[in-house]
C-alpha positions in Angstrom: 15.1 1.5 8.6 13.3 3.1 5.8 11.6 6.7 6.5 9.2 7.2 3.7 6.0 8.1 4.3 2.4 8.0 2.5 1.8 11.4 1.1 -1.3 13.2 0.9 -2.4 12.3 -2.4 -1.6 8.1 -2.1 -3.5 9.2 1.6 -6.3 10.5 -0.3 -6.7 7.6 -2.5 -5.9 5.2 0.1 -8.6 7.1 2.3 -11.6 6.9 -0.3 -10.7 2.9 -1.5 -10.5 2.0 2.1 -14.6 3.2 2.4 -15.5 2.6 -1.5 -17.9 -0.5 -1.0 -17.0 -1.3 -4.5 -13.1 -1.8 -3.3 -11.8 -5.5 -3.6 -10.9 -6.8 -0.5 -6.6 -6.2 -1.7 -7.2 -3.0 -2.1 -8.6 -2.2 0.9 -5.6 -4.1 2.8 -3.1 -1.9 0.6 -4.9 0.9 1.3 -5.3 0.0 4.8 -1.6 -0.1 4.9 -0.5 2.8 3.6 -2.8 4.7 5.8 -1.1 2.7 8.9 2.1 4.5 7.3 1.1 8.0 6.7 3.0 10.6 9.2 4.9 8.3 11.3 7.8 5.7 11.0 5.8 2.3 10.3 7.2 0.2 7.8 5.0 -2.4 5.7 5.1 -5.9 7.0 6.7 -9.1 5.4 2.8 -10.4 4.2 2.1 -7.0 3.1 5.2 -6.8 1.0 4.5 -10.0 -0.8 0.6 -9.1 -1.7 2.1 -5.5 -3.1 4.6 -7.3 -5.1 1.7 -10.0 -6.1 -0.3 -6.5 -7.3 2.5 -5.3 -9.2 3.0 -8.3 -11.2 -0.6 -8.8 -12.3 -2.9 -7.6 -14.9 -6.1 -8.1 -12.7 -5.4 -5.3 -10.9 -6.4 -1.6 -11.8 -3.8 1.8 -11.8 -5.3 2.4 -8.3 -4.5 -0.9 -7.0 -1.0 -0.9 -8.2 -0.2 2.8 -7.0 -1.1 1.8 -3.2 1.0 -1.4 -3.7 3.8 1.0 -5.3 3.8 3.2 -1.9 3.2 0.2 0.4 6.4 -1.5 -0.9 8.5 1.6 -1.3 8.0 1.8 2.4 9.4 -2.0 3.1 11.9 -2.7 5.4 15.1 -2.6 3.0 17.1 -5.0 5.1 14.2 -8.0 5.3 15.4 -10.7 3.0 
C-alpha cells in the first residue's frame, strides 16, 4: 500500500486546473485524481497510472501537466505489475 498523499500546493494546482476552462481534458483527469488523493489513503488507479506515465514521456504536455502526473503516479499502488 502506498501512503502518500497530495499536498497542499499539487492540491492548489490540481484545484485551479480542475475549473480553468482553458485545462485539456488530461489535465483535468490528473488533477481530478490527485484531488481524489488528497488527505486520505486512495491510491491512483491502473488507467490513471498509464496516462501519468503517457504525460511524463511527452513533450505536448506543459510543467503543470507533468507535476500532477508526477504526484498522481508517486501515489501508485507499488505492488500492481
Amino acid at each position: 500500500m502506498n501512503t502518500k498523499h497530495t499536498s497542499t500546493s499539487i492540491s492548489s494546482l490540481a484545484s485551479s486546473t480542475f475549473i480553468d476552462p482553458n485545462a485539456s481534458k488530461t489535465a483535468k483527469q490528473l488533477a481530478g485524481s490527485a484531488l481524489a488523493q488528497s488527505g486520505n489513503d486512495k491510491q491512483t488507479g491502473a488507467s490513471m497510472e498509464r496516462l501519468a506515465s503517457t504525460v511524463l514521456n511527452s513533450k505536448k504536455f506543459n510543467s503543470q501537466t507533468k507535476q500532477l502526473a508526477g504526484t498522481v503516479l508517486s501515489q501508485s499502488n507499488k505492488n500492481r505489475k
